[in-house]
Every structure is written in C-alpha cells, then in structure tokens.
C-alpha positions as CSV (number, residue, x, y, z in Angstrom):
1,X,-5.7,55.7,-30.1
2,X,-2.4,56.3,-31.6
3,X,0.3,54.0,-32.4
4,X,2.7,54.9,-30.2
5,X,0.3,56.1,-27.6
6,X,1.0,55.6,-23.8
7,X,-2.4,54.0,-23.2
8,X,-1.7,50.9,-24.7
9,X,-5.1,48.6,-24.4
10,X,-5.3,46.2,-22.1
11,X,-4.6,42.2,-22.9
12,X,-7.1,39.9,-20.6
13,X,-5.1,37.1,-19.2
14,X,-7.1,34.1,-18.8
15,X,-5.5,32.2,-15.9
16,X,-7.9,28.8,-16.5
17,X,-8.5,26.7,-19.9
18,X,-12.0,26.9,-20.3
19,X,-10.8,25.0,-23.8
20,X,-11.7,21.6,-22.2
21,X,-8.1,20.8,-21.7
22,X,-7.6,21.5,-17.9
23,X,-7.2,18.2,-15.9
24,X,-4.9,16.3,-17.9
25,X,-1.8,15.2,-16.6
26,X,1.5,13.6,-18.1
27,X,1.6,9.8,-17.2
28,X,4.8,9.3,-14.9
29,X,5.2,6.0,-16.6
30,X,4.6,6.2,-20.4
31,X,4.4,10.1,-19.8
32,X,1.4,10.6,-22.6
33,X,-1.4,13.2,-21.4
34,X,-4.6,11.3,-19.7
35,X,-7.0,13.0,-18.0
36,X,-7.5,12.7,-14.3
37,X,-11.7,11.5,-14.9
38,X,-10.2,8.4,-16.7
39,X,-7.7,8.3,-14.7
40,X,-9.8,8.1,-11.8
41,X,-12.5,5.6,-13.4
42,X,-9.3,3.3,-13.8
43,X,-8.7,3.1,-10.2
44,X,-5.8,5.6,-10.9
45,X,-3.9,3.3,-13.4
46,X,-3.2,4.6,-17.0
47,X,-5.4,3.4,-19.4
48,X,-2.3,3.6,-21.3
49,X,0.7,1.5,-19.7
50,X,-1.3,0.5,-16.9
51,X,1.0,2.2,-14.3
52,X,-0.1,1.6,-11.1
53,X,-0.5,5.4,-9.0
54,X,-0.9,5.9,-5.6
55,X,-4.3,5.1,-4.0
56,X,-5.5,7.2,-1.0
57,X,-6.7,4.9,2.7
58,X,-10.4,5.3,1.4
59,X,-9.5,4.1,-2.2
60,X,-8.3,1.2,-0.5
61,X,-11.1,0.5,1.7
62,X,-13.7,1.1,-1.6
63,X,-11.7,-1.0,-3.3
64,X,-11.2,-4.3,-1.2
65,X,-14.4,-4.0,1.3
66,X,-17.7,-4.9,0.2
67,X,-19.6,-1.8,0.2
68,X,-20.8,-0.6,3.6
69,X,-19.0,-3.4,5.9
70,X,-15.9,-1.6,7.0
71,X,-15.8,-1.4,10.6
72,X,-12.5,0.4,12.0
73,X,-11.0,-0.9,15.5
74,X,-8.4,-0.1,17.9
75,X,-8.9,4.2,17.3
76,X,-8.3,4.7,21.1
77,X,-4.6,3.9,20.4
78,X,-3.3,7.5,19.8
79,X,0.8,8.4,19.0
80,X,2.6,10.5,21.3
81,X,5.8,11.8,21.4
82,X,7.8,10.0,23.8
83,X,11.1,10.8,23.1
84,X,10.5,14.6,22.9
85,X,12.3,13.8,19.5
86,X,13.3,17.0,17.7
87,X,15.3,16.8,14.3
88,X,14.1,19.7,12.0
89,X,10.8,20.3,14.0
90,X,9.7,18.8,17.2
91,X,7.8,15.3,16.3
92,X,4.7,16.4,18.2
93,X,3.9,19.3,15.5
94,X,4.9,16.7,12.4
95,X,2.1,14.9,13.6
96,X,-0.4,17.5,14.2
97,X,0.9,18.7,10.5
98,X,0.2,14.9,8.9
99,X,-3.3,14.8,11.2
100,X,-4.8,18.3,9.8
101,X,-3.1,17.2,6.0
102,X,-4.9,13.8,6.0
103,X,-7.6,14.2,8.7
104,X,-6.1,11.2,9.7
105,X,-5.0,10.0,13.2
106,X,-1.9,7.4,12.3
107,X,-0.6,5.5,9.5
108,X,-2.3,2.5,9.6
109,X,-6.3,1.8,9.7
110,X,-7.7,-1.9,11.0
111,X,-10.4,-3.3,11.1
112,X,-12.8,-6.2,9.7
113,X,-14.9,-6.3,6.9
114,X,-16.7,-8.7,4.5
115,X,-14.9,-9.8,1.1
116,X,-17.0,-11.1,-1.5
117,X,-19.0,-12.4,1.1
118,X,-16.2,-14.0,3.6
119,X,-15.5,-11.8,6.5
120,X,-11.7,-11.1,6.9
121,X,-9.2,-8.8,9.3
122,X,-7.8,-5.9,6.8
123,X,-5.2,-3.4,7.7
124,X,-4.5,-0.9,5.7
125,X,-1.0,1.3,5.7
126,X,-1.5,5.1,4.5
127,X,1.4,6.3,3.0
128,X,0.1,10.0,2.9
129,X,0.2,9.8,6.9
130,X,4.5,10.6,7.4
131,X,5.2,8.2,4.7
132,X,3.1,5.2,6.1
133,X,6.1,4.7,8.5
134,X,5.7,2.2,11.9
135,X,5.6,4.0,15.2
136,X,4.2,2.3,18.0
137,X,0.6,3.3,17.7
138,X,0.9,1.4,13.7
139,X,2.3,-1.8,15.1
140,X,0.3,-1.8,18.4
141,X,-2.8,-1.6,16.0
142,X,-1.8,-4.1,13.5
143,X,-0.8,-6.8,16.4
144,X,-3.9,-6.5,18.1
145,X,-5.1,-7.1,14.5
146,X,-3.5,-10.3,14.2
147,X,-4.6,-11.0,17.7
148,X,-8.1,-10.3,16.8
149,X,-7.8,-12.3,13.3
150,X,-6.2,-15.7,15.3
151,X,-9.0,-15.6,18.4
152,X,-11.2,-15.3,15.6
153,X,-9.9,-17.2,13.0
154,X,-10.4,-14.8,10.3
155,X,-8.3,-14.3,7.2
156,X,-6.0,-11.4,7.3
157,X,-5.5,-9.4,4.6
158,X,-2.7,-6.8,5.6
159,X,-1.7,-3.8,2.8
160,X,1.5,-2.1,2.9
161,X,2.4,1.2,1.6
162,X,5.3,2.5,3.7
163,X,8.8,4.0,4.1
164,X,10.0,1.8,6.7
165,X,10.1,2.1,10.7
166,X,10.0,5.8,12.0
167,X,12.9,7.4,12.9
168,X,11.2,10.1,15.4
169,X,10.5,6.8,17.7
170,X,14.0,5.3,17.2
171,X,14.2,1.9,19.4
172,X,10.1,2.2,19.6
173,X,9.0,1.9,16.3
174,X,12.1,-0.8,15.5
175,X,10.3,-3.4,18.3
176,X,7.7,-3.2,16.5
177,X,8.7,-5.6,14.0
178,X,9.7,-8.0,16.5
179,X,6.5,-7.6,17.9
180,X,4.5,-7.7,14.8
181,X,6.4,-10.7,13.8
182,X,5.3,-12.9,17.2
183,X,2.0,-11.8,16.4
184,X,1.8,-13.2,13.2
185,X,4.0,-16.8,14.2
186,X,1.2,-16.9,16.9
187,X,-1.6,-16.8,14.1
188,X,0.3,-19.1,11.9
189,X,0.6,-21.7,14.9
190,X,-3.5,-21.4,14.9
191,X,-3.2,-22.5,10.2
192,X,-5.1,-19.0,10.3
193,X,-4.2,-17.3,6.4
194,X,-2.6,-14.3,6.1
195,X,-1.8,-12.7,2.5
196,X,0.4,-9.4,1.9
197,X,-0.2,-7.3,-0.6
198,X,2.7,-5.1,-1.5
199,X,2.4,-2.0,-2.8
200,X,4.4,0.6,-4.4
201,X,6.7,1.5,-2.0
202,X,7.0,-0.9,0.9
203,X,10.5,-0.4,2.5
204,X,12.4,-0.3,5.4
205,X,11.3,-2.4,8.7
206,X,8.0,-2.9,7.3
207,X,9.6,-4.8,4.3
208,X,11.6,-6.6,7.1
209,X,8.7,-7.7,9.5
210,X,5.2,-8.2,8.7
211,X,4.6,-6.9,5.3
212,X,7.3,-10.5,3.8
213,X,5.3,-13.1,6.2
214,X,2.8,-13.3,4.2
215,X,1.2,-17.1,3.8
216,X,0.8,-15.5,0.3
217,X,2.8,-12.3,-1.3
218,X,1.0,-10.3,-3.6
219,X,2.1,-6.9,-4.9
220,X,1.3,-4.6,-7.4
221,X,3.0,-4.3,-10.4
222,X,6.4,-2.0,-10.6
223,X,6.3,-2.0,-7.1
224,X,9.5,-0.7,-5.3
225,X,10.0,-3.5,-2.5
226,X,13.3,-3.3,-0.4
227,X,14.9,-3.1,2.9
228,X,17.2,0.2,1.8
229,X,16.6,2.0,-1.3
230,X,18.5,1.0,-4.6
231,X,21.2,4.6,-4.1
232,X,21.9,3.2,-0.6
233,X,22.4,-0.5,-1.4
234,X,24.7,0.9,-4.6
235,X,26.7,2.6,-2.2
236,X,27.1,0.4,0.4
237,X,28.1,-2.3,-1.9
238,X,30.1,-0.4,-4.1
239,X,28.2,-1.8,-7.3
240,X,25.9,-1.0,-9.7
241,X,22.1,-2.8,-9.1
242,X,20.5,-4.5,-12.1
243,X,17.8,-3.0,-13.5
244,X,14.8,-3.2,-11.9
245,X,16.3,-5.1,-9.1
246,X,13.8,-4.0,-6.5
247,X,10.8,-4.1,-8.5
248,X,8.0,-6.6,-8.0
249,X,8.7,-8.7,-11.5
250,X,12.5,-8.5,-10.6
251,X,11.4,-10.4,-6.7
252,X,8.7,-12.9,-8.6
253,X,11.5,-13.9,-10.7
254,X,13.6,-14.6,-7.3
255,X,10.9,-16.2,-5.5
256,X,10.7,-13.2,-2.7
257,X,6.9,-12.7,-4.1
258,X,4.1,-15.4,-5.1
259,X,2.2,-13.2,-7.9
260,X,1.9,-10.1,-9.4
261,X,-1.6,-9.2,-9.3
262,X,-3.3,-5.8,-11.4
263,X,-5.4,-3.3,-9.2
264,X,-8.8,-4.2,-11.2
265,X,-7.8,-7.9,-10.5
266,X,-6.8,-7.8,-6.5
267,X,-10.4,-8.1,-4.9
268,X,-11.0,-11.2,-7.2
269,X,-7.9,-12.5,-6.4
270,X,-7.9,-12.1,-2.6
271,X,-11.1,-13.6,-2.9
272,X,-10.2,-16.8,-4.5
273,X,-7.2,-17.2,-2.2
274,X,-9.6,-16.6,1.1
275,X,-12.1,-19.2,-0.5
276,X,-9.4,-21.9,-1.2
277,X,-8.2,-21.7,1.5
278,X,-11.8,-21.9,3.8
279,X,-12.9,-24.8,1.5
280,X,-9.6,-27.3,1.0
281,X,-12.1,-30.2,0.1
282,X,-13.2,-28.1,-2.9
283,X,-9.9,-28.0,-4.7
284,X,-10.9,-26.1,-8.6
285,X,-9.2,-27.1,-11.7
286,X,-5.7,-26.7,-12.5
287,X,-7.9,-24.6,-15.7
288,X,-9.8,-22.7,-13.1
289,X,-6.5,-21.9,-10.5
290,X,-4.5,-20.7,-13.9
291,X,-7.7,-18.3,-15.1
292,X,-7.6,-16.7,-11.3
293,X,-3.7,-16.6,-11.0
294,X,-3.2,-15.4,-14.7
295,X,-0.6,-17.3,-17.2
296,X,2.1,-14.6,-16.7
297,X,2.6,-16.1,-12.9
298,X,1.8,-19.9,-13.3
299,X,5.4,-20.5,-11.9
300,X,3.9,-18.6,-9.0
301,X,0.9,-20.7,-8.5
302,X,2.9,-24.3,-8.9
C-alpha cells in the first residue's frame, strides 16, 4: 500500500475502556475520581470527603427498615390533575413522564416498619418523583401517616428530600402544610415522638410545614435547608448571604437543627432516639448520650 494511497487503513475506535477504568466518576465535592462500586458500598458518600449523594426511595427504605419489614400504606391515594394546569406541558403528562421515569406513583412512600427492633411510622419523600415536591396526594399520605402513628402511638420517623410545594396544584398543594401541620400538633398533644431528618435539599413549603416540627431535627451533612434558595433570598434582600448560610452546620450553629448526623450513623441514631424516648426511666450516661450523639454536636444534645 503506498504512502499516499487513497485506501488509507482503517483505525478501530474502541467506544468502551475495557482498561478497567470505566465507572469512575469525579467527586462533586472534593472532585477526585472514585469509582461508582465504592461509591455504592459507601452508601453513596465519598470515601474521600464524605460528601453525602443523593439516595434513591429504595436506598432509603434498605437503609433505615430492618430488612423485610416495610409495609407501604395509603397507595389508593392517586394525583390527579385538578386544575387542568398547563405551563410548559399539561401536568397530567409530567406525571405520567415522572411515573414511567421512576416506576413510581407520587413523591412520597409511607408506611410502618420495625427499627432495630421498635416498630415506627416512616415516610419517605422521593426527590426523583418532580423534585419530591407536595401535591395533595404527598400531604394527604403523610397526614394519614401521622394519624396512623398518634392512634397508634408509634414513633414517626418522616424524611425529607424535596423542592418545596408544587406549583401545578397552586392553592392545593400550599394547604397541605397547614394540614400536615394540625396533624402533627394533634400527635404532639398525644407526647407521641416525631424526628425529621433533613436531607440534601429540603426547601420550599416542605421546609415550612412538617419537615421543621420535628420533636428532634436531624439532617445530613452539607445539606441545603431553606424556605427560598440562597439567589432568591440575595435578591430579595439586596445582600450578599454568608457562606454556607443554608447549609445544615450553618442552622446547628443557629439552633434551627438538633444534630448533624453521617449516613452510616443515622439508623443508630434514630434508634437511640426512639429507645430514649420509649424507656424515660432508663436514662444512659452522659458518656453513653455523648458516644451516640458524637462530640462535634454535644451543644446539640445539652
């Protein structure tokens, strides 16, 4: 073949790494390559910097339940669009779209399960589901939740992923949060616990109803918690935020959250908190309170 002949010889182009190297991803917090297997063993945080990723609705529920005691309630509660809301596509095929992308039905999954042992209320927000934002059919479901957790007296353990209130239900989804909030000052009434966990994001009317009632306020660490996001409240009040002002160490600091709590830590944690609370004539150590809570939040657990 000559050197300047026409049939030039073909180059294979190998589309996948079969080098070993496909599956690692750049860390969004310390942004060093980790592999999505370790990633995954870590319960998606960075063995790294520890940041915190998203966990899907069945993470969750492997995380916190004890294994095989899940039980979902309230699935006959189904959204509809009321309003015949259309903004850039009619609300009825965004949530046919967010059904078939998360073969989900809502937002928000209920039900009861056993924790370490001790059988609690858990709801669960899904923030692959439209953002985990409240309609009717997510606060309808998380009251009758709370109703279910006060007849019973169960501990309620509620987790909160969301944007806020849903827009394509306007007035709908924003009586929710008056609704979820009369739920909850019912089941306080009856000295039943309740602890939030806030995770990263919880906004909007979420942040503003149920998900900051908490008895207890856990969240995750670097967690963005806020009514608006920090661009909105810059603008609105014509001033520059400080940093991290919405994060979860920024609100411990305030007093808007009682601890900080790491992923591999939370069951444990819950646990202790449910247990404490059950037994009030078995009071541990300040020793043994401190080990649970962790040193970092002992102003927390004063």
């Amino acid at each position: 073949m000559g050197l300047f002949s026409k049939n030039k010889p073909k180059i294979k182009i190998q589309t996948t790494k079969k080098d070993g190297y496909s599956g690692w991803i750049k860390c969004s917090g310390c942004h060093e390559l980790i592999h999505a297997n370790e990633l995954y063993e870590n319960k998606s945080c960075c063995p790294k910097c520890n940041y915190h990723y998203r966990l899907s609705l069945q993470q969750r529920i492997q995380m916190l339940a004890d294994p095989g005691s899940f039980v979902e309630r309230f699935t006959h509660l189904q959204p509809v669009d009321a309003l015949q809301f259309v903004d850039i596509e009619p609300y009825h095929e965004r949530l046919q779209f967010a059904k078939k992308k998360t073969a989900r039905d809502e937002a928000v999954c209920v039900g009861t399960c056993t924790l370490g042992g001790k059988e609690i209320a858990l709801g669960i927000l899904d923030f692959s589901f439209m953002g985990g934002s409240m309609g009717s059919v997510v606060g309808e479901r998380l009251t009758l939740l709370i109703e279910y957790a006060t007849k019973n007296h169960l501990p309620l353990v509620i987790v909160s992923a969301s944007g806020g209130a849903r827009m394509q239900e306007s007035v709908l989804s924003l009586m929710q949060m008056a609704k979820t909030s009369s739920a909850l000052k019912r089941l306080h009434e009856k000295r039943v616990l309740y602890i939030s966990v806030l995770t990263n994001p919880t906004t909007g009317g979420v942040t503003a109803s149920f998900a900051t009632l908490g008895d207890i306020i856990l969240a995750e660490p670097d967690a963005l918690i806020g009514f608006a996001g920090p661009r909105v409240v810059e603008q609105t009040i014509g001033q520059k935020l400080p940093p991290k002002a919405q994060r979860s160490e920024f609100l411990l600091e305030k007093g808007m959250i009682d601890c900080i709590v790491l992923r591999e830590e939370l069951k444990k944690k819950l646990s202790f908190f449910i247990e404490f609370f059950s037994s009030p004539q078995e009071v541990p150590s300040t020793d043994r309170i401190s080990e649970l809570v962790g040193p970092a939040n002992k102003k927390a657990s004063i």
